[in-house]
N, C-alpha and C positions, 0 to 999 in steps of 0.2 A: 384594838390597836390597828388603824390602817396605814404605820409606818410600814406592814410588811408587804400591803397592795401597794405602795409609793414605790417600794425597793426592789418589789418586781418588777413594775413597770421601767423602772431607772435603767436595770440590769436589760428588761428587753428592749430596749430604746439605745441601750449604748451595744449591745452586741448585734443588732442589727446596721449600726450606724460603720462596723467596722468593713473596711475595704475589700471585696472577694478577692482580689488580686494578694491579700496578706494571711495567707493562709494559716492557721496556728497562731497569728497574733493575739496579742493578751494585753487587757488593757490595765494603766499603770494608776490611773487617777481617772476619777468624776467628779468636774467640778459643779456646784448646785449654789442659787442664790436660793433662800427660804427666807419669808416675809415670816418677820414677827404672830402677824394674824393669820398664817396658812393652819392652825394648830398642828403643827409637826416639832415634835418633843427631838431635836438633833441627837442626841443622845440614843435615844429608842430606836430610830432610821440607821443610824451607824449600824447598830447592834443587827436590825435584821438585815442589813445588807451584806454585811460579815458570813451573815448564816443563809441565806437564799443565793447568794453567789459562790459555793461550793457547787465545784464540779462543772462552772463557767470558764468562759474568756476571764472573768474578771473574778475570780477569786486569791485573793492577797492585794486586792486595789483598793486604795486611798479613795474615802468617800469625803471629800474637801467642803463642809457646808461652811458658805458667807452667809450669816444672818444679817437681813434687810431692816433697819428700824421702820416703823411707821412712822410716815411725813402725813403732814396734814397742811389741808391751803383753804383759807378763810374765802366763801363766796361775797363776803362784807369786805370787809379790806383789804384784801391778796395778803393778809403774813399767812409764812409758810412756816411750819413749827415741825420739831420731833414727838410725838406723843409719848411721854416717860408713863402715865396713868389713865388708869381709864376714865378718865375729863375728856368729851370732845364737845368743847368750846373753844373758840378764840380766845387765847389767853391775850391780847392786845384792845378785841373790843366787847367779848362777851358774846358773842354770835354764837348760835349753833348749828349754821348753815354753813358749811365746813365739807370739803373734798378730801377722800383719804388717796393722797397721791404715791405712798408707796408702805408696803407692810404684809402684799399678800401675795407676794410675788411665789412660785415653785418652778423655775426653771433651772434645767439643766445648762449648763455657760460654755463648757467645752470638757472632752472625753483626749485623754492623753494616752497613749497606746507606748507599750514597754521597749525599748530599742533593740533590737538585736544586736547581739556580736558581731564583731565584723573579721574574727577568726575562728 
């Protein structure tokens, strides 16, 4: 399962990403875009970030995944398609000379930090 090396890295990449000057800060959300073809099972990655972010800045934070479809773009005729199966042809001319322009994406988007009280 290397959701749990993703969720560490997640964790050490958003608690170093947080500001020295916020001392005790605690982060409230991680947002992540995950491509279809990254094989990262969302379900799995929640789970161990839940459990590897104990006793962090970021333990009780929202692990927010936007899953990316895979796009694909015809080197034959520019159509640009969603791949729903695994057919990579151009369903327009039958090519299979075909760019996968979106589906493997694993970035982080933005880390959302908890507000303090203001009494």
């Amino acid at each position: 399962m290397h959701e749990m090396g993703l969720a560490l890295e997640i964790i050490d990449i958003a608690t170093a990403s947080i500001p020295a000057d916020l001392v005790g800060a605690r982060v409230a959300r991680v947002n992540l875009t995950v491509g279809k073809l990254s094989a990262v099972v969302p379900g799995s990655l929640r789970f161990c970030f839940q459990v590897a972010s104990r006793e962090t800045p970021l333990e009780g934070a929202e692990l927010n995944i936007e899953e990316v479809p895979v796009v694909a773009l015809c080197k034959e005729c520019g159509h640009r398609w969603t791949i729903e199966e695994p057919v990579f042809r151009c369903p327009a001319c039958d090519s299979p000379r075909i760019e996968v322009v979106s589906g493997r994406e694993l970035d982080i988007r933005s880390i959302e930090l908890e507000e303090k009280d203001g009494g």
